[in-house]
C-alpha positions in Angstrom: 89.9 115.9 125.1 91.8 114.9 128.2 92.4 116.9 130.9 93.0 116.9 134.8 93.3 119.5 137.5 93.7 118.8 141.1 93.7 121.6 144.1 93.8 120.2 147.6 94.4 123.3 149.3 90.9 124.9 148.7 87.9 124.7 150.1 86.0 124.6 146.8 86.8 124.3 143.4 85.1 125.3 140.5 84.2 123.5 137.2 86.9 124.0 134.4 86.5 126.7 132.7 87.2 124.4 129.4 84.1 122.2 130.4 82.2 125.4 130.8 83.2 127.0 127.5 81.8 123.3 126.3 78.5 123.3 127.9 77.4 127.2 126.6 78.6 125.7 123.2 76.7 122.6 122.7 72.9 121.5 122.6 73.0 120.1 126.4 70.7 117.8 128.6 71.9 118.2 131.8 72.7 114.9 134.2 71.5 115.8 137.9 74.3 116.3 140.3 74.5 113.3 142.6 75.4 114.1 146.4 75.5 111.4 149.1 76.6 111.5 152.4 79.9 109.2 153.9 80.8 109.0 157.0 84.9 108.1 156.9 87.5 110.7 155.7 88.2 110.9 152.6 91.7 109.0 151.6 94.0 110.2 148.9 93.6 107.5 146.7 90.8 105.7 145.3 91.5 101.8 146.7 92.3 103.4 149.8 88.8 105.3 150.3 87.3 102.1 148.7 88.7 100.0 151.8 87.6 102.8 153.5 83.9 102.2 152.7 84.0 98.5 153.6 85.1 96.9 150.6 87.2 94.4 149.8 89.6 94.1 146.2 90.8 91.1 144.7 92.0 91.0 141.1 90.1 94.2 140.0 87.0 92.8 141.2 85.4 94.2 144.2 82.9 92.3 146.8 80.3 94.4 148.7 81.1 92.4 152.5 77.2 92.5 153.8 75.9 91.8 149.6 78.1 89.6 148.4 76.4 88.3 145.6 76.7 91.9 144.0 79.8 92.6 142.0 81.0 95.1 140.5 83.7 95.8 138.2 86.2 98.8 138.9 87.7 101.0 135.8 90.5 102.7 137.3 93.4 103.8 135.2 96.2 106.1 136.9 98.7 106.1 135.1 97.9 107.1 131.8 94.6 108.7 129.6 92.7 105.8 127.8 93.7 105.0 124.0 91.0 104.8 121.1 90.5 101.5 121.7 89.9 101.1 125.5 86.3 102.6 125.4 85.5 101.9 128.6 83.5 103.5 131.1 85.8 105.1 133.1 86.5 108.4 134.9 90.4 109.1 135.2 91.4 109.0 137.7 88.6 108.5 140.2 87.0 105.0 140.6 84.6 103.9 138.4 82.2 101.3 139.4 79.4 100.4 136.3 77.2 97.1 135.9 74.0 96.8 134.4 71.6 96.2 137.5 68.4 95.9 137.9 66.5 99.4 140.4 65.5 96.8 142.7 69.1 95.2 143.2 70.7 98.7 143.1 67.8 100.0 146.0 69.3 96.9 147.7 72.6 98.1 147.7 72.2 101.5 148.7 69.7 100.5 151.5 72.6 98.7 153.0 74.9 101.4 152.9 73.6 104.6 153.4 76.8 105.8 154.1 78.5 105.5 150.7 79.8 108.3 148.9 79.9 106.0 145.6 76.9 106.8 142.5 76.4 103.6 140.4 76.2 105.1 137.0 74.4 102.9 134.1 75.6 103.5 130.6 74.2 101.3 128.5 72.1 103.4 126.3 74.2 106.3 126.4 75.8 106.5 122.7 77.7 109.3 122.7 80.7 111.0 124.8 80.2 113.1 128.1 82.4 115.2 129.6 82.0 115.3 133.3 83.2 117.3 136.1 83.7 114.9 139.3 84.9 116.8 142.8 85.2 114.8 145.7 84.5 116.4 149.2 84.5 114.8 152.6 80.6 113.7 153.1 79.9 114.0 149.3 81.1 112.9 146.0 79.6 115.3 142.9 79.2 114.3 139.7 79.0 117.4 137.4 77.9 116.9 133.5 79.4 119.6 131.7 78.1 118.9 128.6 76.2 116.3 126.4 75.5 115.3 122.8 71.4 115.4 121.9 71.5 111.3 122.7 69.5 111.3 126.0 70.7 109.6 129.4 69.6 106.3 130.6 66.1 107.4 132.6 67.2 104.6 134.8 70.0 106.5 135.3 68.2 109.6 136.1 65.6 108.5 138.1 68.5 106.6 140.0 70.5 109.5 140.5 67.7 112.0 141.8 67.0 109.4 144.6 70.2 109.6 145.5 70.4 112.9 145.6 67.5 114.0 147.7 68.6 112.4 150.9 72.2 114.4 150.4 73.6 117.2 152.5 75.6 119.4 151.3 78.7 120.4 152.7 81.8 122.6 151.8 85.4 121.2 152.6 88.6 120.2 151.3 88.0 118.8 147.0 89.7 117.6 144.4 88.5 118.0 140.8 88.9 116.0 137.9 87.4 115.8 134.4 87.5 113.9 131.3 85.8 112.6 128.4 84.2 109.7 129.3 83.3 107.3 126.1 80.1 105.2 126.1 79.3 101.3 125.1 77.5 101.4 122.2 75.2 99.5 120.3 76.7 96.6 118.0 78.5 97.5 115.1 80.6 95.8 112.9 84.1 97.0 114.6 82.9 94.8 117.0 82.0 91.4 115.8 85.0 89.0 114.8 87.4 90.1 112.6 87.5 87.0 111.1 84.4 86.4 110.1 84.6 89.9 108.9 87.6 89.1 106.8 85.5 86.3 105.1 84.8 86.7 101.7 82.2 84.4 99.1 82.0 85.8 95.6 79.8 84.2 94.2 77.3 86.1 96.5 79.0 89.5 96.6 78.3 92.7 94.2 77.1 91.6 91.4 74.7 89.1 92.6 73.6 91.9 95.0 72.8 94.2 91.5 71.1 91.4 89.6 68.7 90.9 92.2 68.2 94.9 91.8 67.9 94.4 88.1 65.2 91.9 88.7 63.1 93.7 90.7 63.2 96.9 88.6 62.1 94.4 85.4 59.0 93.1 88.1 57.8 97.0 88.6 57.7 97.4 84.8 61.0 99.4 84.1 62.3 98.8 80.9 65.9 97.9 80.7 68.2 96.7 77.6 66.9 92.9 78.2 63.7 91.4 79.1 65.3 88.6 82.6 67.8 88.3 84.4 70.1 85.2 84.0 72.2 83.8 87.5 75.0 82.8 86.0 77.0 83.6 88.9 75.8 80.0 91.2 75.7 76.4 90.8 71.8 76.6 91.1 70.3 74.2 89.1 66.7 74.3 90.0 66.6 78.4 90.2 67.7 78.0 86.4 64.6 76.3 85.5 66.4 72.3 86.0 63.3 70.3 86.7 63.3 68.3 90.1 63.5 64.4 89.6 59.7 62.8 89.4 60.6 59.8 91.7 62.8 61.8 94.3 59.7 64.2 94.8 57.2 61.3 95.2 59.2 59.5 98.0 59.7 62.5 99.6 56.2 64.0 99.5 55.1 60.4 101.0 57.6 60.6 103.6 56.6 64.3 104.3 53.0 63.0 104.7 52.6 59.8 106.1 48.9 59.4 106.0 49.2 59.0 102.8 50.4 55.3 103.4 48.2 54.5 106.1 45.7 51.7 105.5 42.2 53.4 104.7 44.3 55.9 101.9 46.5 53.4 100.7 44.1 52.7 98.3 44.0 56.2 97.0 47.1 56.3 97.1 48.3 53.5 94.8 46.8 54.8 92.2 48.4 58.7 92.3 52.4 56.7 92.7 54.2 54.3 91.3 54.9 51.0 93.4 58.7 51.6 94.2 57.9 55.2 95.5 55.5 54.1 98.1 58.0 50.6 99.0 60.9 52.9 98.9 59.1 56.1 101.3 57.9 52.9 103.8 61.3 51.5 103.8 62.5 55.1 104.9 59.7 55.6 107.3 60.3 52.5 109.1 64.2 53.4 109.4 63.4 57.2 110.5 60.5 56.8 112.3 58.8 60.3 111.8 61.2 63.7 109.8 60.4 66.1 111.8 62.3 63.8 114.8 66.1 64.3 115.6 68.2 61.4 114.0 71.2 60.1 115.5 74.0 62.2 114.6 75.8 60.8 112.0 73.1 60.3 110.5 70.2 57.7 109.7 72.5 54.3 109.7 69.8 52.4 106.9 70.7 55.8 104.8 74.6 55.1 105.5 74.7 51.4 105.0 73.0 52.3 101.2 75.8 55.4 100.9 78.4 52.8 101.7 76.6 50.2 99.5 77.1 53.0 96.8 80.6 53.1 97.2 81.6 50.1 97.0 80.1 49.5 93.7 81.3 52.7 92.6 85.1 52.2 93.6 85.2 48.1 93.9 87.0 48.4 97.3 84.8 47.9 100.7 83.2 50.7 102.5 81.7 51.0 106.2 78.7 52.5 107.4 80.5 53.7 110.7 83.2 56.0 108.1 79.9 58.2 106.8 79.0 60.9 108.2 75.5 62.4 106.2 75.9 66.7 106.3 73.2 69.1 105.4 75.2 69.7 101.8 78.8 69.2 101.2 79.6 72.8 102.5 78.7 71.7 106.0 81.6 68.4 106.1 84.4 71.0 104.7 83.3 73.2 107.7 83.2 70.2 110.3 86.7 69.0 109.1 88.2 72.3 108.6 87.0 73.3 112.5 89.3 70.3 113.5 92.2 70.3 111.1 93.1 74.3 112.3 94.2 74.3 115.5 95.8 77.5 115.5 96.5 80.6 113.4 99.4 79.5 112.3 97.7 76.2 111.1 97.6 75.9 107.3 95.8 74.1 104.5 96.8 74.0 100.8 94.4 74.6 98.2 93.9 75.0 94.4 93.7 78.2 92.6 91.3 79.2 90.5 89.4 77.8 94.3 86.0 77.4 95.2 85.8 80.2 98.0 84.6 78.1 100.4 87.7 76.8 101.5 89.3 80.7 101.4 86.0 81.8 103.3 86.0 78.8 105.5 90.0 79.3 106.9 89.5 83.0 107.2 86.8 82.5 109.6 89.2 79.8 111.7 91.6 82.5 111.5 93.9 79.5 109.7 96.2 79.8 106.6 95.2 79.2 102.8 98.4 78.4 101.4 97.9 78.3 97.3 99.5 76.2 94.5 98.1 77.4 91.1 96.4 75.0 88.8 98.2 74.6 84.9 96.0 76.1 82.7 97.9 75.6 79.7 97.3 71.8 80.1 93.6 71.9 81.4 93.4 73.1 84.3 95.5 69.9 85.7 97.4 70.0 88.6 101.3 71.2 88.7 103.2 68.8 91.5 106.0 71.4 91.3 104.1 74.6 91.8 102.6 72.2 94.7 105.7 71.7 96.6 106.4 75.2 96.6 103.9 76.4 97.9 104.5 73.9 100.6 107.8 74.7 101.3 107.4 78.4 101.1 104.5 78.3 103.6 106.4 76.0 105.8 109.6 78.5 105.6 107.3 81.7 106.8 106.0 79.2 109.9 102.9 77.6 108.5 102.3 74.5 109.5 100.5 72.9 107.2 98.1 70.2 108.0 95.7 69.3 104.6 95.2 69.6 101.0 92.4 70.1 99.4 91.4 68.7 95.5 88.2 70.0 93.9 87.7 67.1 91.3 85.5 67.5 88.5 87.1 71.4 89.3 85.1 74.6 90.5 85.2 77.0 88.9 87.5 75.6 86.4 85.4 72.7 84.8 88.8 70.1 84.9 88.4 66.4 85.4 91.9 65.5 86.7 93.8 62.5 84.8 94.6 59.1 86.8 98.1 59.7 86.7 97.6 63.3 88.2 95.8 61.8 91.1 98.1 59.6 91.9 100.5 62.0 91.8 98.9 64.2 94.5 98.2 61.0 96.8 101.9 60.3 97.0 102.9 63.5 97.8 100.3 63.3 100.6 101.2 60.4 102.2 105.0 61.5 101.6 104.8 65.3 103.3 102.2 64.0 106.5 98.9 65.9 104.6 95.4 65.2 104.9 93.5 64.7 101.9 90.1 66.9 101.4 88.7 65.4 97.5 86.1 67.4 96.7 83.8 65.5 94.3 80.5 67.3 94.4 80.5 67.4 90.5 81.4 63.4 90.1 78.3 63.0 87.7 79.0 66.1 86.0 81.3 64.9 83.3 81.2 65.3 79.7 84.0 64.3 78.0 84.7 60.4 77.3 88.1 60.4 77.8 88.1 62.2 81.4 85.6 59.9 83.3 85.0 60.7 86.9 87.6 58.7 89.0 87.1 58.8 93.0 90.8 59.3 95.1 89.6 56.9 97.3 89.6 54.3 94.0 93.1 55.1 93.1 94.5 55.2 96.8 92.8 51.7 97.3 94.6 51.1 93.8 98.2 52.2 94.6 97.8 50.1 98.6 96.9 47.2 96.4 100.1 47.3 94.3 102.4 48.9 97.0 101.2 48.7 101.3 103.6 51.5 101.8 101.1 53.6 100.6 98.7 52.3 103.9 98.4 55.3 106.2 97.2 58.3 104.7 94.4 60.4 106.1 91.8 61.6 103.6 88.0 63.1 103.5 86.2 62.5 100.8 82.9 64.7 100.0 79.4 64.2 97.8 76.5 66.5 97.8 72.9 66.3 96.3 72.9 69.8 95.1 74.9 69.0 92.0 74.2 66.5 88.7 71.5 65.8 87.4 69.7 66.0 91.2 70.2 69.8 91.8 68.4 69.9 95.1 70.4 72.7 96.7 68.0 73.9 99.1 67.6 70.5 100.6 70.5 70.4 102.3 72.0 67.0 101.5 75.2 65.7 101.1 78.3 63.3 103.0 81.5 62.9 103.9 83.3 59.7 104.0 86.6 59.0 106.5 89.8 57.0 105.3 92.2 56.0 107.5 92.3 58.9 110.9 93.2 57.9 114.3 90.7 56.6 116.7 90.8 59.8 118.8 90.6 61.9 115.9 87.2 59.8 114.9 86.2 60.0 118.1 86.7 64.4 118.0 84.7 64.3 114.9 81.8 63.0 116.3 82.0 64.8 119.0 81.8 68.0 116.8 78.9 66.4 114.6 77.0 66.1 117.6 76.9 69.2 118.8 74.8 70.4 115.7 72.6 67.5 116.6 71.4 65.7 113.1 72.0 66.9 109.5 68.2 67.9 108.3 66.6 64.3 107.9 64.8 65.6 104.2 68.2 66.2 103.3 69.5 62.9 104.7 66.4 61.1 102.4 67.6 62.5 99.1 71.1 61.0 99.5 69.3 58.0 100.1 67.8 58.8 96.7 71.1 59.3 95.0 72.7 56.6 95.8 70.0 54.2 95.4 67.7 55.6 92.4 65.7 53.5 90.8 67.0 50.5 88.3 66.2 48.8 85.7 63.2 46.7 85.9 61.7 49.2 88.7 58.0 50.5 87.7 59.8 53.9 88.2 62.9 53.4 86.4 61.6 54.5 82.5 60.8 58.3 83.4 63.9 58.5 85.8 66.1 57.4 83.2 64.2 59.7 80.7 64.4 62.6 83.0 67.9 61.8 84.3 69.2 61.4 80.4 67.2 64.7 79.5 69.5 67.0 82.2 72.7 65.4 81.1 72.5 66.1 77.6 70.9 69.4 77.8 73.9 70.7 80.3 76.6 69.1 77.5 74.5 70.7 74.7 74.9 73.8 76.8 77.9 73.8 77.7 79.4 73.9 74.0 76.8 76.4 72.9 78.5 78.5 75.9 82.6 77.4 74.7 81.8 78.1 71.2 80.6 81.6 71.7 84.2 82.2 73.8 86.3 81.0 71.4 84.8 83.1 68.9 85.5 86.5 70.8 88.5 88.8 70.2 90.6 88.2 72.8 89.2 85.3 74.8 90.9 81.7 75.8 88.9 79.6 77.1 89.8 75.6 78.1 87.2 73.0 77.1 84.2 71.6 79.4 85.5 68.5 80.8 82.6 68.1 83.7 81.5 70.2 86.6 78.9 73.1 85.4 81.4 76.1 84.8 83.8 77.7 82.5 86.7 79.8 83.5 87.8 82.0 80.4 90.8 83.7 80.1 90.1 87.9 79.1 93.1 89.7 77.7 91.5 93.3 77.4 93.0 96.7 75.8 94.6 99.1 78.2 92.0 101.8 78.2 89.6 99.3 79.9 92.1 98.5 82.4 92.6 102.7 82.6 88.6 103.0 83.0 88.5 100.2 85.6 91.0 101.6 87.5 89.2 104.9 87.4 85.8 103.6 88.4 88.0 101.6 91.7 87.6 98.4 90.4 89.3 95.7 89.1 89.3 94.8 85.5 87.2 91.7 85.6 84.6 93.0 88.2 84.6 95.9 85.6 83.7 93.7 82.8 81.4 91.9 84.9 79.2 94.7 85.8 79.2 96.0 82.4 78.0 92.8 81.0 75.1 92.4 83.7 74.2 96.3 82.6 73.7 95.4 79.0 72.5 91.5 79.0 71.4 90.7 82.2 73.3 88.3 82.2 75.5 87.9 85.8 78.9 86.2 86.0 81.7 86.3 89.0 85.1 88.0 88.4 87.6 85.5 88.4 89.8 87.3 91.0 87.0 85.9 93.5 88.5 82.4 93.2 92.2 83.9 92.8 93.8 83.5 89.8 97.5 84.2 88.8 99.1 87.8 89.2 98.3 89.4 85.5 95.5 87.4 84.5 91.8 88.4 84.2 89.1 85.8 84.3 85.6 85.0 84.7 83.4 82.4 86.0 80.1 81.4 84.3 77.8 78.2 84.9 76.6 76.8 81.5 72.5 76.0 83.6 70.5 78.5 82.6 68.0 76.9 79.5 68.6 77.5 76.1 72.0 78.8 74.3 70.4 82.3 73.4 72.0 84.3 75.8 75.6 82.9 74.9 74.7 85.2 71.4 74.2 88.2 74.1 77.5 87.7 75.5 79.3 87.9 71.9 77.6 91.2 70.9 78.5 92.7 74.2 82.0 91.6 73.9 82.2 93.3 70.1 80.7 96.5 71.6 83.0 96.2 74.4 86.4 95.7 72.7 85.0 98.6 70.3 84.3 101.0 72.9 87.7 100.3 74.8 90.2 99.6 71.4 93.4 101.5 71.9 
């Protein structure tokens, strides 16, 4: 409602008869008129009278001359009724002068000018719309509330308003009325926040994880369901799924969590609970940390990166520097650090793989940058298709993206590929050729499980390819390492790295810059990469059970992993490629056309269909493949192979049969 009457012949003028109509209609608290005295004629438009009154404009913002450290903020719009989205607080076309004050500041101001005919109206708890009645008289300004929703006033507002009000005369001349809906600030809601964070979107934490959890629950308070636990297939969790924490990792970090432990009168308690190397290696730490609960420097403990880059250079047999690591509460928190400086505007893009780990989607969606795709080859593995590559390039760079990076997820997620040599080299050439940054994603490096697919490092093969042709000098690239995955699984920990090639000094120094404003990665986290990249070795006191333990996780995640392929492969209708490292599988679904009918019906799509079927009957929770994208036509799932024993792959087949029963055209 939006309505205006003026009439500046009268002597009075009486409320609208529409506003009237309203107020014997509704469920009213009535707003107390306000009435205070001025003592210059009125004007005929609102900046005039507001001169009038002693005040002074300057871009919308208006000074009081005798309080100048009170401003206020004028809402006057005069030429046309506020849209849907300009809910301010504003009364057409009359000033309108609102700031959350304090009583005493607002005392202040009317103390100094007891002459004003303004009211200073607070709205802040006022949720819903008023429609007010506003006539302004020489001597007096009124303020008439029609009518009102059940939300009550602001009692500041009241109590501020009847103050007002009792030193007001009342007098009868020339008016003019207006009225108008006027709509309210209201509390937070999720309109408001950022779009793009809104727009963010992380699958593997979305509905169906949301319903396990429910599932569980209803199992703890005794309700009897078609299974007897739930099984979080759905996350690269290792420890959640029962993977047991490394004995020597948990030592050196319990000493270094309680230092008294290796003081000199419990020492000799002490020696005899852990092994030798635990206690040398938790001093060593302690002595280059000084205390974990203290801030380190920002790119981390430098003893802990001179071991990371000790790591790498027996990993890859080319040098590494200290000063090129940069330690990162898990690998998740790198991407985001060199994501936040590769987008530099919305029209700022990034290739990456699909099937995609929906970080990176989640990650430029929040930037408010562009994920531009090329689709992996799932025909040949999962590998990587140079062609489909370069057109997404080009197509992105036709509709004005400018794209900056590319990012390789190597072993892949969610598609369990380890890429070939060949194919590597492939994708570094056409990096250095079209100006991108490399992002290698190699979280999963240990997780490999075929011989001839061995976990190769891009920085390996680009050292390679310099060493047989220089040209190839120059390219940018970020390589990442977390210990939540292997045969460590300490996700909560928060551990992980990112290692700079090449980059401009300025660049480096922007980098650091942005690292330091989050202070320190977590300094537990920073002591397990320690851990990984220096575990014990042969000869150590420690080194038997590590190796035990290590060798125990590796081969029960291979032996699970084929239990978990077999069981696909023997289901109507499934493709599935074979585990080549990582901790997933991405199977292919074709399904009959009455399922696709009933997902349609029930408003979702055909994988998140299956998928919540299949958590209904086994317990068992996967992620829809359209999550992590996947081509136009296809249907797919994502599954980790962590959870113990191969039982519940014998689950999966009988729900399928029923399944392909039920829905058989």
């Amino acid at each position: 409602m939006y309505n205006q009457r003026v009439n500046e012949d009268n002597d009075s003028q009486e409320i609208p008869d529409q506003i009237q109509h309203q107020a014997k209609n509704r469920k009213e608290e009535t707003i107390p008129t306000v009435l205070a005295p001025a003592q210059a004629p009125i004007a005929t438009r609102p900046r005039r009278r507001l001169q009038q009154l002693g005040f002074s404009s300057a871009d919308n913002r208006l000074l009081c001359p005798e309080t100048r450290d009170l401003r206020w903020r004028l809402h006057v719009d005069i030429s046309a009724p506020p849209s849907l989205g300009q809910r301010r607080r504003q009364i057409y076309p009359l000033l309108y002068i609102s700031q959350a004050i304090s009583n005493r500041r607002r005392q202040r101001f009317l103390s100094h000018h007891p002459g004003v005919d303004l009211y200073i109206f607070q709205t802040a708890l006022i949720t819903q719309s008023i429609t007010m009645s506003c006539t302004c008289t020489r001597g007096r300004l009124l303020f008439h509330a029609a009518s009102r929703t059940a939300s009550a006033a602001s009692s500041r507002a009241s109590s501020c308003a009847s103050s007002v009000a009792s030193n007001a005369p009342r007098s009868s001349t020339t008016s003019r009325t207006f009225t108008t809906t006027m709509h309210n600030k209201s509390r937070l809601n999720a309109d408001m926040v950022n779009p793009h964070v809104r727009a963010a979107e992380y699958a593997v934490r979305g509905e169906l994880a949301i319903k396990a959890e429910d599932l569980r629950d209803r199992l703890e308070a005794g309700e009897k369901l078609p299974f007897d636990h739930v099984i979080n297939a759905n996350i690269g969790n290792p420890q959640q799924l029962d993977q047991k924490p490394l004995t020597f990792f948990r030592q050196v970090i319990a000493l270094t969590e309680c230092p008294d432990l290796l003081s000199e009168e419990n020492l000799p308690v002490t020696k005899k609970l852990f092994p030798s190397d635990a206690i040398e290696r938790a001093q060593v730490l302690l002595k280059e940390i000084g205390s974990v609960g203290a801030y380190s420097a920002s790119q981390g403990v430098m003893g802990i990166r001179k071991n990371v880059a000790k790591f790498l250079e027996e990993r890859d047999g080319h040098p590494a520097d200290p000063a090129d690591i940069y330690l990162t509460a898990g690998a998740s928190q790198g991407v985001h650090t060199i994501l936040h400086i590769l987008i530099a505007n919305p029209s700022t893009g990034c290739l990456i793989p699909i099937p995609q780990y929906p970080l990176y989607t989640a990650t430029l969606a929040m930037l408010n940058g562009r994920a531009v795709p090329y689709y992996l080859d799932e025909e040949k593995a999962w590998s990587v298709s140079m062609n489909d590559m370069r057109d997404g390039l080009e197509k992105a760079e036709a509709q004005g993206t400018d794209v900056r990076s590319l990012v390789v997820i190597n072993p892949g997620n969610p598609t369990g590929n380890c890429l070939a040599v060949e194919d590597m080299r492939d994708v570094l050439r056409f990096c250095k050729e079209e100006g991108l940054v490399l992002l290698a994603d190699e979280v999963y490096q240990t997780n490999t499980f075929v011989s001839d697919r061995p976990f190769v490092s891009f920085k390996k093969v680009y050292r390679d390819m310099c060493a047989e042709d220089p040209s190839m000098e120059g390219l940018d690239m970020v390589s990442f390492h977390s210990t939540s995955k292997g045969m460590i699984g300490e996700c909560g920990r928060r551990g992980g790295y990112f290692e700079l090639t090449g980059f401009d000094k300025d660049v480096r120094d922007i980098i650091y810059k942005s690292v330091s404003i989050t202070l320190c990665p977590p300094v537990s986290g920073q002591i397990l990469v320690d851990l990984m990249v220096n575990p014990p070795k042969q000869g150590d006191e420690s080194y038997p059970l590590y190796n035990k333990e290590y060798s125990h996780i590796y081969n029960s995640l291979k032996e699970r992993s084929q239990a978990l392929l077999s069981a696909f492969k023997r289901m109507e209708g499934v493709d599935c490629q074979d585990a080549q490292g990582a901790m997933y599988l991405f199977p292919r679904l074709t399904l009959p056309q009455k399922a696709l009918d009933a997902a349609a019906e029930a408003g979702k799509t055909p994988d998140a269909f299956y998928c919540l079927q299949l958590l209904d009957a086994t317990g068992v929770c996967m992620v829809p493949g359209s999550g992590f994208g996947q081509k136009e036509g296809t249907i797919h799932l994502r599954t980790t192979f962590l959870a113990p024993g191969t039982e519940y792959a014998e689950r999966i087949v009988k729900f399928h049969e029923d399944f392909m029963r039920k829905y058989k055209d």
